[in-house]
Structure formats: structure tokens, C-alpha cells
C-alpha positions in Angstrom: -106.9 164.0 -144.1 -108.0 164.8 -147.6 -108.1 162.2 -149.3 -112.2 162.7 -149.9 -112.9 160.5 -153.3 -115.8 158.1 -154.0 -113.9 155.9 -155.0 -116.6 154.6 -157.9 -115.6 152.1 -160.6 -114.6 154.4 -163.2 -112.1 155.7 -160.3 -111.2 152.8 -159.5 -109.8 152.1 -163.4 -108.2 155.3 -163.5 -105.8 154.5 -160.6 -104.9 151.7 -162.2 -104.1 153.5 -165.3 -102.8 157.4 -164.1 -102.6 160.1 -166.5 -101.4 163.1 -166.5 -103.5 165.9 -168.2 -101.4 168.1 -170.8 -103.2 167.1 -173.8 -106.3 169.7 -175.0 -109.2 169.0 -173.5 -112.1 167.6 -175.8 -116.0 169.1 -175.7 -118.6 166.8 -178.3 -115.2 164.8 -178.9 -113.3 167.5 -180.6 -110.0 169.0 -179.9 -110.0 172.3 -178.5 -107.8 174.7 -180.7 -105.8 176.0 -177.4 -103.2 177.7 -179.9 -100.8 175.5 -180.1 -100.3 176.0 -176.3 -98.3 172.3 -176.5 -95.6 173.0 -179.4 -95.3 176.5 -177.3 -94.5 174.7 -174.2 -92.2 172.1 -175.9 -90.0 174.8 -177.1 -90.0 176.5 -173.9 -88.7 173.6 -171.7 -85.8 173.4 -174.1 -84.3 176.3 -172.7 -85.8 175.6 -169.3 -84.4 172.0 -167.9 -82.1 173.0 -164.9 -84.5 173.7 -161.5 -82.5 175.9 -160.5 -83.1 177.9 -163.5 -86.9 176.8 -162.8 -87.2 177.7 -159.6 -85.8 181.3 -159.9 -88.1 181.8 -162.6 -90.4 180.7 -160.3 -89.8 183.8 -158.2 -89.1 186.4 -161.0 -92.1 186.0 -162.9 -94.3 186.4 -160.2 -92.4 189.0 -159.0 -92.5 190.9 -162.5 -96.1 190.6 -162.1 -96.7 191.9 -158.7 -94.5 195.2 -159.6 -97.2 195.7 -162.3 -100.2 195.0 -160.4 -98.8 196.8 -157.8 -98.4 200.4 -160.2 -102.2 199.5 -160.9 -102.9 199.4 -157.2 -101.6 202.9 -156.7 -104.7 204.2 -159.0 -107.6 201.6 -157.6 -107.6 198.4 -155.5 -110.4 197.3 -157.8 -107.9 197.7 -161.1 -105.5 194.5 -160.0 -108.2 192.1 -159.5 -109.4 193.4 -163.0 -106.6 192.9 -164.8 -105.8 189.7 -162.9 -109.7 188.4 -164.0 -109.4 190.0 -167.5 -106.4 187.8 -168.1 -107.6 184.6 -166.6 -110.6 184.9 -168.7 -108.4 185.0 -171.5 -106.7 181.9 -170.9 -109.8 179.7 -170.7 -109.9 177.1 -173.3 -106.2 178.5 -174.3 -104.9 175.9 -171.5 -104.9 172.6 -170.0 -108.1 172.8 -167.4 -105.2 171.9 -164.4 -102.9 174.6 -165.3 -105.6 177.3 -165.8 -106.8 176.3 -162.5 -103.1 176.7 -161.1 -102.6 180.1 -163.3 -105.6 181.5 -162.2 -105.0 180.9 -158.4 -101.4 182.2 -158.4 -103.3 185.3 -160.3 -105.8 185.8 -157.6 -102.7 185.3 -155.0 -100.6 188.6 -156.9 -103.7 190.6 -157.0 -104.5 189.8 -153.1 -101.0 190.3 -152.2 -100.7 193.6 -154.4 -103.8 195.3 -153.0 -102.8 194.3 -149.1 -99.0 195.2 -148.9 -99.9 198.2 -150.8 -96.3 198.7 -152.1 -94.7 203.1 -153.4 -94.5 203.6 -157.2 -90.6 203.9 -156.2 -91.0 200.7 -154.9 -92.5 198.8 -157.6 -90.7 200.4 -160.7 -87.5 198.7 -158.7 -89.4 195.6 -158.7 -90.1 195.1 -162.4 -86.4 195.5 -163.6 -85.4 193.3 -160.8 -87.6 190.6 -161.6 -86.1 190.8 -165.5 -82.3 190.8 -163.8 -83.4 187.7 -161.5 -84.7 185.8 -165.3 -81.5 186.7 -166.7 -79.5 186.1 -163.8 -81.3 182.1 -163.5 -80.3 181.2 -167.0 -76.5 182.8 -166.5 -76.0 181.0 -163.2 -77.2 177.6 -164.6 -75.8 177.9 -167.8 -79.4 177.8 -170.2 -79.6 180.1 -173.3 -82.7 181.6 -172.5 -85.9 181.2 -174.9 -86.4 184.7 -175.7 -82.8 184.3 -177.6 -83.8 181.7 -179.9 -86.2 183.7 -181.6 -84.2 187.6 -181.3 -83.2 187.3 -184.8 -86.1 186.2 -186.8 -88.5 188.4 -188.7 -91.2 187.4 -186.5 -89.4 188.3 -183.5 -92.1 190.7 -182.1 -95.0 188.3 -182.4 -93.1 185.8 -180.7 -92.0 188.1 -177.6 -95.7 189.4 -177.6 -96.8 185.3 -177.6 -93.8 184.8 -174.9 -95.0 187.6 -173.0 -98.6 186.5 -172.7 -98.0 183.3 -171.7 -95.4 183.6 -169.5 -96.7 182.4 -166.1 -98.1 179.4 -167.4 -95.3 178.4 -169.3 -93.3 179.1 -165.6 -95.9 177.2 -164.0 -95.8 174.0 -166.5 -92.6 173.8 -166.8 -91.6 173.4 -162.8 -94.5 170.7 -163.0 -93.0 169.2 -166.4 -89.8 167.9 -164.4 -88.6 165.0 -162.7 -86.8 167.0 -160.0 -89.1 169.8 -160.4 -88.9 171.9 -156.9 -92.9 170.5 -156.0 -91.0 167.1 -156.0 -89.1 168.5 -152.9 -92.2 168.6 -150.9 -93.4 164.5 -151.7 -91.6 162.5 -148.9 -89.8 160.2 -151.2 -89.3 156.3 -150.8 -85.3 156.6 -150.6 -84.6 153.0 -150.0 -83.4 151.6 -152.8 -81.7 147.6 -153.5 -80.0 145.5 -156.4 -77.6 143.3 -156.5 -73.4 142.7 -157.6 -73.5 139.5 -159.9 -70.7 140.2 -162.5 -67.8 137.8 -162.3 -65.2 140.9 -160.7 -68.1 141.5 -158.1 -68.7 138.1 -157.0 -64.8 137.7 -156.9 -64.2 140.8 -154.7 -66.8 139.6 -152.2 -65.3 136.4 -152.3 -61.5 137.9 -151.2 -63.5 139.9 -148.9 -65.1 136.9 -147.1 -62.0 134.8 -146.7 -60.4 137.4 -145.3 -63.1 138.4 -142.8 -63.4 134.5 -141.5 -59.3 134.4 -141.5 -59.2 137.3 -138.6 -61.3 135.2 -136.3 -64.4 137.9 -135.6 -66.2 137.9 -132.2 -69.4 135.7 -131.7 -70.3 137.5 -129.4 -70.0 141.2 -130.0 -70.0 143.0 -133.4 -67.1 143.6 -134.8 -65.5 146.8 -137.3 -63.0 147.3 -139.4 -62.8 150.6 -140.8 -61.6 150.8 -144.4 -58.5 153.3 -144.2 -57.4 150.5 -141.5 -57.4 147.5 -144.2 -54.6 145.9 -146.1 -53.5 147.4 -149.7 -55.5 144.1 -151.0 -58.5 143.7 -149.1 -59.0 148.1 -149.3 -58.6 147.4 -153.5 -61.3 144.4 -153.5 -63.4 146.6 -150.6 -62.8 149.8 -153.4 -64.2 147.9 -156.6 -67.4 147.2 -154.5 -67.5 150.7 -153.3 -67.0 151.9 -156.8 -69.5 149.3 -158.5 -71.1 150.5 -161.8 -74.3 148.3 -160.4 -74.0 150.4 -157.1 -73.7 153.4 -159.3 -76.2 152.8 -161.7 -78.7 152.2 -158.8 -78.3 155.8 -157.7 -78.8 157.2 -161.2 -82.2 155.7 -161.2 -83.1 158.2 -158.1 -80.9 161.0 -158.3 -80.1 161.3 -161.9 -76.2 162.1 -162.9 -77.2 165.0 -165.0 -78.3 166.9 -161.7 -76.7 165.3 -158.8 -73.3 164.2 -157.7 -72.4 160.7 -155.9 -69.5 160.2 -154.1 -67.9 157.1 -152.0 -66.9 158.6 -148.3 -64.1 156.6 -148.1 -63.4 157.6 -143.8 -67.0 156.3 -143.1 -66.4 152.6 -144.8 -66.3 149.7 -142.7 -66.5 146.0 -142.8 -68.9 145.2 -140.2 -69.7 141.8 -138.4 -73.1 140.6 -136.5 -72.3 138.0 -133.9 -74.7 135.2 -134.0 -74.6 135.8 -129.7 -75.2 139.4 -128.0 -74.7 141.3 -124.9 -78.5 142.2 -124.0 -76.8 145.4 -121.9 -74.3 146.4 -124.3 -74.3 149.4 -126.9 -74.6 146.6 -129.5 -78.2 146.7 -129.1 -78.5 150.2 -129.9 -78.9 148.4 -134.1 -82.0 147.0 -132.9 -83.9 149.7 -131.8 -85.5 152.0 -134.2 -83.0 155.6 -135.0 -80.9 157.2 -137.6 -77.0 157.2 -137.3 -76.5 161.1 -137.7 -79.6 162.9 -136.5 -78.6 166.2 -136.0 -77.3 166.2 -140.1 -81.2 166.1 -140.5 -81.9 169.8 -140.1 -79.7 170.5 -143.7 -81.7 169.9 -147.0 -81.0 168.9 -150.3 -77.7 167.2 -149.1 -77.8 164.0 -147.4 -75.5 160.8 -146.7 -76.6 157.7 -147.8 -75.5 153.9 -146.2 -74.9 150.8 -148.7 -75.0 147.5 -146.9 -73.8 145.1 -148.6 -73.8 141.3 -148.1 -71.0 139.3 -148.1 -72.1 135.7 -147.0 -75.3 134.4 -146.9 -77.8 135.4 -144.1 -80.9 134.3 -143.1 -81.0 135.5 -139.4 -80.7 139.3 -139.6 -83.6 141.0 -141.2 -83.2 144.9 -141.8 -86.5 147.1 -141.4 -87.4 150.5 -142.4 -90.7 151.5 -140.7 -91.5 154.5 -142.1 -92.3 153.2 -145.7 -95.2 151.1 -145.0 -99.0 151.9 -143.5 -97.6 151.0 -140.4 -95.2 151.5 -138.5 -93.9 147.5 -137.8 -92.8 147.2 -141.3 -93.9 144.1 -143.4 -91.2 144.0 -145.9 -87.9 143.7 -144.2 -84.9 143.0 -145.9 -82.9 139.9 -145.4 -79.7 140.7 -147.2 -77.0 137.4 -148.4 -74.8 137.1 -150.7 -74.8 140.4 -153.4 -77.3 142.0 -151.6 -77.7 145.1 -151.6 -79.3 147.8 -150.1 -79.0 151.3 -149.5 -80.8 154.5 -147.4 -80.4 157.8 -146.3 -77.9 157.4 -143.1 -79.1 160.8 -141.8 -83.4 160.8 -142.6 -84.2 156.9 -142.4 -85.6 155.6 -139.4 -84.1 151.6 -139.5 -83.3 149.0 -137.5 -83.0 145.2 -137.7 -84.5 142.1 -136.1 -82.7 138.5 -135.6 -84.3 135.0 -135.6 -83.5 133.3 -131.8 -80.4 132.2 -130.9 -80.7 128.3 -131.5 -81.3 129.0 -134.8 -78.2 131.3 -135.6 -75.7 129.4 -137.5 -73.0 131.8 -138.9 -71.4 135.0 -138.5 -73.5 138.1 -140.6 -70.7 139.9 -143.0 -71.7 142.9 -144.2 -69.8 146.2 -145.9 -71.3 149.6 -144.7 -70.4 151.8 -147.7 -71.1 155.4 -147.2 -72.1 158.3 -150.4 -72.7 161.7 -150.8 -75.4 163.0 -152.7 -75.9 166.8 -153.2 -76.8 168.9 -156.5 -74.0 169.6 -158.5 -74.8 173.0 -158.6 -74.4 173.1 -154.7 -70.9 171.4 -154.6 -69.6 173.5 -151.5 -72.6 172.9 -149.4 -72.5 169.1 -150.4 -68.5 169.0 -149.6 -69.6 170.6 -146.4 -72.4 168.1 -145.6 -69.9 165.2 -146.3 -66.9 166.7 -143.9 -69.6 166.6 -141.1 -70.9 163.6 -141.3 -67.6 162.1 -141.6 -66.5 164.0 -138.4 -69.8 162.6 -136.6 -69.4 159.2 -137.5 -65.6 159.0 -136.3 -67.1 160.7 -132.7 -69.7 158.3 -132.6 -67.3 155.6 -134.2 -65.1 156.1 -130.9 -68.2 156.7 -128.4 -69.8 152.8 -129.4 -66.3 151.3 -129.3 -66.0 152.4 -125.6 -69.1 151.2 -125.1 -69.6 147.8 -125.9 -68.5 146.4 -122.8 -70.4 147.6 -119.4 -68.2 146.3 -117.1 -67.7 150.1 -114.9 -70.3 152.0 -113.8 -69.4 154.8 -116.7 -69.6 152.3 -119.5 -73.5 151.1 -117.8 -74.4 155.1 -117.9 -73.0 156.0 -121.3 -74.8 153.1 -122.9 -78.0 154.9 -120.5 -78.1 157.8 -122.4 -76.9 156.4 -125.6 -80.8 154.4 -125.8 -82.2 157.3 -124.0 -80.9 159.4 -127.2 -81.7 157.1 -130.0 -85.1 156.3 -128.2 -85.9 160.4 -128.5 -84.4 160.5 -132.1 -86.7 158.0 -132.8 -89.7 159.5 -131.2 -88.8 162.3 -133.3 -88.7 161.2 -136.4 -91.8 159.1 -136.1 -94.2 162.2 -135.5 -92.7 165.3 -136.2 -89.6 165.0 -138.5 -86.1 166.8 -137.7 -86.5 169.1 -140.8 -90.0 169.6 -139.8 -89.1 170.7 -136.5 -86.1 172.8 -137.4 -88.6 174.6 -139.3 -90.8 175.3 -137.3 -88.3 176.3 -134.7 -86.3 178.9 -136.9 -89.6 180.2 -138.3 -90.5 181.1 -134.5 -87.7 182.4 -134.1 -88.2 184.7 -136.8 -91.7 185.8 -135.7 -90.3 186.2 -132.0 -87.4 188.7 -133.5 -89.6 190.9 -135.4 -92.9 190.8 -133.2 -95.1 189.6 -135.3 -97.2 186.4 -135.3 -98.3 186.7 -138.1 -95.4 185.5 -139.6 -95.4 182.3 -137.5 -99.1 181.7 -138.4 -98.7 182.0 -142.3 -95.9 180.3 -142.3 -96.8 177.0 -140.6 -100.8 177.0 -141.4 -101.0 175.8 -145.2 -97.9 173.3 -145.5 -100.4 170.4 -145.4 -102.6 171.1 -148.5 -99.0 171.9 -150.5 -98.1 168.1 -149.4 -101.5 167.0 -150.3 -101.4 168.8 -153.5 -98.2 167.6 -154.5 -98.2 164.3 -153.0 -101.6 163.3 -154.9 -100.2 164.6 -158.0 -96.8 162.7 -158.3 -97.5 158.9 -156.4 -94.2 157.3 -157.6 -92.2 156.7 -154.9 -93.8 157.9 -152.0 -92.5 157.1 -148.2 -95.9 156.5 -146.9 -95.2 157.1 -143.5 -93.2 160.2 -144.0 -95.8 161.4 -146.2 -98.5 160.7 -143.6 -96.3 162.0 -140.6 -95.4 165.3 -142.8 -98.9 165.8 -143.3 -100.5 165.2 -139.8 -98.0 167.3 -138.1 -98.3 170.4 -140.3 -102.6 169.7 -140.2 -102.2 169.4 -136.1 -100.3 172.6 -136.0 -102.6 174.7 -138.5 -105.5 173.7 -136.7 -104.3 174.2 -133.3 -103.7 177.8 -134.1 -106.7 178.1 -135.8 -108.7 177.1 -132.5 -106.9 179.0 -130.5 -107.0 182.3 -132.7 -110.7 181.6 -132.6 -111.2 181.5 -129.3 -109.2 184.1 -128.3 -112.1 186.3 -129.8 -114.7 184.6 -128.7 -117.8 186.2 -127.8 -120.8 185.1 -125.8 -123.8 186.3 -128.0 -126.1 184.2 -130.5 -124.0 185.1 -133.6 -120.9 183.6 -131.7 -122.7 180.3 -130.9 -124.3 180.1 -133.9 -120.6 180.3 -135.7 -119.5 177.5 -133.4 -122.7 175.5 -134.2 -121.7 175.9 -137.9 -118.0 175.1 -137.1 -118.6 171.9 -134.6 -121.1 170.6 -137.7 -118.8 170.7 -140.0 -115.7 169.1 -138.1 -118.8 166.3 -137.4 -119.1 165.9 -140.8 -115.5 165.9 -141.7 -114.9 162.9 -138.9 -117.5 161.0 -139.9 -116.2 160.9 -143.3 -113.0 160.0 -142.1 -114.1 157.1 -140.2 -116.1 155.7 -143.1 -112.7 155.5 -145.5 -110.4 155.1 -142.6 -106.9 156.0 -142.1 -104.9 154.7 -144.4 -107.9 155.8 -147.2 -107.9 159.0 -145.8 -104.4 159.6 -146.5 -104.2 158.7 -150.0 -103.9 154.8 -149.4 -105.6 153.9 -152.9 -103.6 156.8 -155.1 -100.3 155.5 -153.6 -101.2 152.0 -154.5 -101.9 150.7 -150.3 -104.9 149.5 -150.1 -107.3 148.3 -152.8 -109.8 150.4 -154.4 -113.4 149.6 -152.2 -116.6 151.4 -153.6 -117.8 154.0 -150.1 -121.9 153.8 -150.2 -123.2 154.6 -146.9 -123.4 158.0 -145.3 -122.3 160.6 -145.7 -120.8 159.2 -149.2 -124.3 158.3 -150.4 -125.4 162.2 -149.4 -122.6 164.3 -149.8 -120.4 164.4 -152.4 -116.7 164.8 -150.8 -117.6 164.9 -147.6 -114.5 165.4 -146.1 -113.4 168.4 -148.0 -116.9 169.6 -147.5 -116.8 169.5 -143.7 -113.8 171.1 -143.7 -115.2 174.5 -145.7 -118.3 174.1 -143.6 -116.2 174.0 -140.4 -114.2 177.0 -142.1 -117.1 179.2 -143.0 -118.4 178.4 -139.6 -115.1 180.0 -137.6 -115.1 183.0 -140.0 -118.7 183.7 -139.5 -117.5 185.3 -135.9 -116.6 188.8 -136.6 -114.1 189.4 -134.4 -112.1 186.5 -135.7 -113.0 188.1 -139.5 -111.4 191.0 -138.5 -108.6 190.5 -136.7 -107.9 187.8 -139.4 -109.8 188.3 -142.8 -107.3 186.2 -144.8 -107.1 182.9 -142.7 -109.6 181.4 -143.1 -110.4 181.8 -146.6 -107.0 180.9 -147.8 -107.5 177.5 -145.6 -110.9 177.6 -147.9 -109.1 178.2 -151.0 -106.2 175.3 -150.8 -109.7 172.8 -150.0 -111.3 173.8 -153.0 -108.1 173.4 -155.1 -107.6 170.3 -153.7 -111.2 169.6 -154.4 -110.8 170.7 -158.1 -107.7 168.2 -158.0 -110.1 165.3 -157.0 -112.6 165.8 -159.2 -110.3 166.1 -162.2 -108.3 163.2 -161.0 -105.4 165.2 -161.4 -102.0 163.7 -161.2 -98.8 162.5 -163.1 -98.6 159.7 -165.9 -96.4 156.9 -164.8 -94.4 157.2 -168.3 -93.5 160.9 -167.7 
């Protein structure tokens, strides 16, 4: 619920023309000299393209830094916050305004961190050399010459570490932005779905075997019917293989998961040639395709590694029309596919919430021929744990392969129950994934889990409280490819949970005295505020609809957007302010509330600048 802009006309021409802000800010139309902070950052990101390599850099520099600012701790709480200021103030007009922002909160977060865990000298002399070992250890494990090598030689070695040195952390920090798979990537919910189509001459040829073939084996018309590719003749598996193995099909997977970072590969035991009867059995475990689920749901709670399904059409259809409702603003989806001839599309077998629709029965005409080609995708660097995903989802789909066969027909009383539970399962998948989201949940469950082992709710609360504003953050920054309604269910979830807790932690120290009510006052006023903003912009507004290209752009003018700049944001603070105004929530808590404070005002920042990623990068 932050999406809290004006939405004026100058806006409105900047979403139509995103940018992304790495170029020196101007003042009286003059470049700022921020010393030569881009050529800096150019050479860094040489040595610094793996994520891997990024993301453990992204642990040992602020690790590095926390050892020191924790030795400073051990002599005065006030000394980490004034080295941490000292340098920020050193870095302004050195940077791009969005990364000094960034630098300057992740400063504020060591310091904060360093003064409350309060960690031995023993303690943080091991920490500095380890955070040096972890740098060195990223750029061995990935296979990246690291940047302080390329300069070790020259006569001008020292001023370069020194220059290294200083800007370290920001350099860290722009370059896990700079990247196309950079790790903030990982928390947009990305659009997944993905089409072309097989026109070269071998393509349309192999199709064409494939469809003689299919119509010569007399399919049902009244059931679907399978064949499973290991099953097939040496000629029809060779023609089913070149589709499989398609440079268009191939090429159409580089474009989202490029080859330099990610490894493809055909799951030849999940392959079928699949056939849609033009008649169905209304009772049948046929009509399990056209209710909304994903085939392997429990595969959902392992990330980074997923399956993906390629359907692929054989003859031409017009009758069966393929859906994936959690792309759109709603959930009946407005863009189905109708796949024929070449067709293709494909979608993440294990995440996607699909299902398909058909025209009424006087108007079928032919049988619907279709390939179901199955791929693994994992990061190359996590080639056992991708092998792994792929031998389980290969294992599923033969169990559920077998369990749907047996259940076609419901002629015995076994066959009617099975195909009972089997909607009752795919109707809770779907529920699932809908509102909360498998990974989502297994979080939150194993994070529990965690806090229930060692006592401590603390754990529990931190960990689940400030998800939201990290999907905000990124989501508004990088609006390619966004599954809307994933992004939107992601978001609500995580915001629902936070503010649950934070109700509840505030009530649980609730006192009856005027202070108290007067906090509440403060608190219920804001969350007015907040609501009333919402309604004015609406959902699908709300929620980022004009950043992600929705909804048109539509100028807000009556109140509170002709009061209250942001009013949505600004609800939420006051709201905030209001709950920590009640001491015995302060105390008990003194960091929760003004860390929800903090990710508003960064968001806020983030509106105001406009801040987000240039379609060309």
C-alpha cells in the first residue's frame, strides 16, 4: 500500500520515459565533480559480474565494517554513530543522491547494530579478518580476479587501495543494483510466462510428423489422452526431440534466464504428447485442468530452482484457451492464451497458478494436440541442488502421472473419492497460492520455528515485520517484468503480518491513562489518513498500478492529495509515531517502530526522486 505519488503531469511523462539515476547530479545546470565516482565504478564491476561474488560481498563488507565500529563501541556508544556520520558527510556530493541515500542507511544500520549487540574486542578482531577471508573467498569460489589485483603492481598502488578503501560500500552497494540478476531482483515477483513461436522449415516439419501420427492412433473424444515420451517410437521420440531441443525454444529462455548464469535442461521422463477431447466427463479427474493450481506444489518451498512446462501446439485450436491469473490486476485473467499451430508457451510448472477454459461443446470441432515439454532451470553455480530439484520433480510427476491415470474413470466408489480429495487438494493449493504464496509460507513457518527453538520472539518479529517495504523498494525500482498479482499478494501478506503483530504488541502494553489514549488518538488518525488516501487512488494505484504500466496515469486533486503531500506514507509515520508515543510499548520495543518509520521515509525518498531502473539497462 505505498504506492503514495501525485501523480502530476511531469510524473506522468517520466513513467513514460523511466531513468535510472547514475549520472552526477546537476545544481545551476552544472555537473557535480563527484570524483570520477562513474569511471571508479566502471572498473569495479569488471571484476565484480558473478552475484554470487556480489552477494558475498554483500555480507563481508558490511561485516568488515561492523568489526570496526564495533572496536569503537568498546570506548563510547557515541564514537560509531560518529564515525558512521563523519563518513556519510563525506560522501555527499561524492555520489549519486540514491546511492548516498542507500549508503547512508546501511551506515546508520552498522552503527545501530554495533552499539546494541555490543560485541568483546576478541570478538570483533575475529570479525575483521573474516570479513577479508569471506571477500577473497567470493571471488575464488566464482572464479573473478578481484579489483584490488589489477592495480597491486602499479606505482600508484597505495592511492588506489586508499580510493578502494573509501569507497568500498558504495561500490558493493552499486554494483548488486548494477545487475540484471542482481540478488534485489530476487525479491520482484517476476512475470515468468514467456511465448514465441517454431516457424523454421525442420520445426514446422517435426510438428507435422508429430500430428499425423497423433490422428493415426485414434485419441479419445472423450477423455484426454497421454503419451509419455520414453514410450514413443524411435521416429516420433526424434521429431518430439528436435522440438524439445529447439534453438527458438532455447533462445526464448536466454532472454529470462541468461546462459552465462543459468542452466536449461530438457527433462526428458516428464515429456508427454497430450490430447484435449473436444467432449469431457464433468466427474472425472480430467477436470482437475480447469480449475486453478500448479502441478507440483510442494516443489514450491525450494528457491532459485524451478521446473518450467512448454506447451506446445501441434494443430490449430480455437476452443482451449490457457489462463494464468496471477499476472493481471485481477484475478480472472484477460489475456489468455489460445495456442495453434507453433505456439508456444511456457511457465513455471511448480510457482504458476494456471488453468484453461473451453468454448461449449457445439462449437468444438477437433481434437486439441499439444506437447508438454518439461526444463530445468537452476544457476550454474548450484548444479547439485538444481540436479536435485529436477530428480524430484520427475519422481512427483510419475506419482501423480499414475494417481490421474487411475482416476479418470469414477465408475467404483474409490475412484469417486480419490478424484474428492484430488479437487479438494488442488482447490487448497490454489487458495494458497492466491493469498499467501508456498515460499511465503514456508518462510514464515521455518522462521517460527526458529524463534520457538530458541525462545525468543524477537526473532519471529524482525524477521517477518519489514519484508513489505524491501518488495516495495525493489519492486518500484526495477518494473520490467513484474507478476502483478504475485507482486501484490507478496506484499499484502507480509504488510497483514507486520501489522498484525504490531497491533497486538501494542496492546499487550496497553495502559488506561491519558498518555495511552492520546497515543491511540495519534495512531487511529493516522491509519484514517492512510485509508482515506488509499481509497482516493484505489487498489490497483495503490499498489504501483501506474509504475508497472496497469492503469493510466490520472492527475489525484481532491483531499487529502490537495492537502497533504504523500498522504499515504504520511499516515503511516503518523500512525507509527502514534504507537511509539506509549511508553511501555517504547520500552519493551524501542527499535520497532522506528525502523517501520525508517523503510517509509526511504520509500518516501524513493518517490520523490522517482527512483527506478532505465528500461535500456
Amino acid at each position: 500500500m505505498n504506492s503514495d505519488s501525485e501523480y502530476q503531469q511531469d510524473r506522468e511523462l517520466d513513467n513514460l520515459n523511466p531513468r535510472l539515476e547514475i549520472d552526477p547530479p546537476t545544481i545551476n545546470g552544472s555537473d557535480l565533480p563527484l570524483d570520477n565516482w562513474n569511471s571508479l565504478l566502471e572498473d569495479f564491476l569488471k571484476y565484480h559480474q558473478n552475484p554470487l561474488n556480489k552477494f558475498l560481498h554483500l555480507l563481508s563488507t558490511p561485516l568488515g565494517l561492523l568489526a570496526i565500529l564495533a572496536l569503537a563501541q568498546n570506548a563510547s556508544d557515541y564514537l560509531p554513530i560518529a564515525i558512521c556520520s563523519i563518513y556519510a558527510l563525506s560522501l555527499l556530493g561524492r555520489l549519486p543522491y540514491w546511492l548516498w541515500t542507500v549508503t547512508t542507511v546501511v551506515l546508520a544500520s552498522l552503527a545501530w547494530l554495533a552499539i546494541s549487540i555490543s560485541p568483546s574486542i576478541l570478538v570483533s578482531l575475529i570479525m575483521l579478518p573474516s570479513a577479508y577471508i569471506l571477500q577473497d573467498i567470493a571471488h575464488w569460489v566464482t572464479g573473478e580476479k578481484s579489483y584490488q589485483s589489477s592495480y597491486t603492481n602499479q606505482q600508484n598502488w597505495l592511492s588506489k587501495f586508499v580510493k578502494h578503501s573509501y569507497y568500498l560500500l558504495p561500490l558493493v552497494l552499486a554494483s548488486v543494483a548494477h545487475n540484471p540478476m542482481s540478488i534485489w531482483r530476487w525479491l520482484v515477483a517476476r512475470d515468468t510466462v514467456m511465448d514465441t513461436k517454431l516457424q523454421s522449415e525442420r520445426e514446422q516439419e517435426d510438428l507435422g510428423i508429430l500430428k499425423t501420427w497423433i490422428e493415426g492412433e485414434n485419441p479419445s473424444t472423450i477423455q484426454t489422452t497421454h503419451w509419455w515420451r520414453n514410450d514413443l517410437t524411435e521416429t516420433i521420440q526424434k521429431s518430439f526431440d528436435n522440438i524439445a531441443y529447439s534453438s527458438t525454444i532455447q533462445a526464448m529462455f536466454c532472454n529470462l534466464y541468461p546462459a552465462n548464469i543459468y542452466t536449461v535442461e530438457v527433462i526428458d521422463g516428464m515429456n508427454e504428447v497430450y490430447v484435449t477431447a473436444p467432449h469431457r466427463n464433468i466427474s472425472s479427474s480430467d477436470n482437475v485442468f480447469y480449475l486453478s493450481h500448479t502441478d507440483a506444489p510442494f516443489l514450491a518451498i525450494f528457491p532459485f530452482a524451478t521446473v518450467f512446462r512448454c506447451m506446445v501446439a501441434v494443430n490449430s485450436n480455437d476452443w482451449v484457451h490457457t489462463h494464468f491469473p496471477m499476472r493481471g490486476t485481477s484475478f480472472k485473467d484477460p489475456h489468455p492464451y489460445t495456442l495453434t499451430t507453433g505456439d508456444v508457451v511456457a511457465f513455471d510448472y511448480i510457482h504458476e497458478l494456471h488453468y484453461i477454459t473451453a468454448t461449449p461443446d457445439e462449437l468444438k470441432q477437433n481434437l486439441r494436440l499439444n506437447l508438454k515439454v518439461h526444463y530445468l532451470v537452476y544457476p550454474t553455480l548450484l548444479r547439485p541442488y538444481g540436479k536435485f530439484i529436477g530428480y524430484l520433480a520427475n519422481w512427483y510427476n510419475q506419482q501423480g502421472r499414475n494417481a490421474f491415470l487411475g482416476t479418470q474413470t469414477t465408475e467404483s466408489p474409490l475412484s469417486k473419492m480419490l478424484v474428492g480429495l484430488l479437487f479438494l487438494w488442488t482447490k487448497t493449493v490454489d487458495l494458497i497460492g492466491r493469498y499467501v504464496g508456498p515460499l511465503n509460507l514456508t518462510y514464515v513457518i521455518l522462521l517460527a520455528a526458529i524463534a520457538i527453538l530458541f525462545k525468543n520472539n524477537t526473532i519471529f518479529l524482525a524477521g517477518t515485520s519489514f519484508i513489505h517495504y524491501l518488495i516495495y523498494l525493489a519492486t518500484y525500482y526495477y518494473r520490467q517484468n513484474v507478476s502483478y498479482g504475485t507482486f501484490v499478494r507478496d506484499a499484502v501478506f507480509f504488510k497483514s503480518l507486520s501489522m498484525l503483530q504490531l497491533v497486538f504488541w501494542y496492546f499487550k502494553f496497553f495502559e488506561f491513562n491519558f498518555i495511552s489514549f492520546l497515543s491511540l488518538a495519534i495512531a487511529i488518525s493516522g491509519f484514517y489518513l492512510a485509508v482515506l488516501a488509499y481509497e482516493k487512488l484505489g487498489h490497483v494505484r495503490s499498489y504501483f498500478g501506474v509504475e508497472l504500466g496497469k492503469i493510466a496515469p490520472e492527475q489525484i486533486n481532491s483531499f487529502p492529495y490537495n492537502f497533504i503531500p504523500h498522504p499515504m506514507i504520511i499516515g503511516n509515520i503518523i500512525n507509527l509515531l502514534g504507537l511509539y508515543l506509549l511508553e511501555p510499548f517504547r520500552v519493551a520495543l524501542p527499535w520497532l517502530a522506528p525502523t517501520h518509520i525508517a523503510f517509509y521515509t526511504i520509500h518516501l525518498i524513493q518517490e520523490i526522486l522517482d527512483f527506478h531502473e532505465s528500461i535500456d539497462d
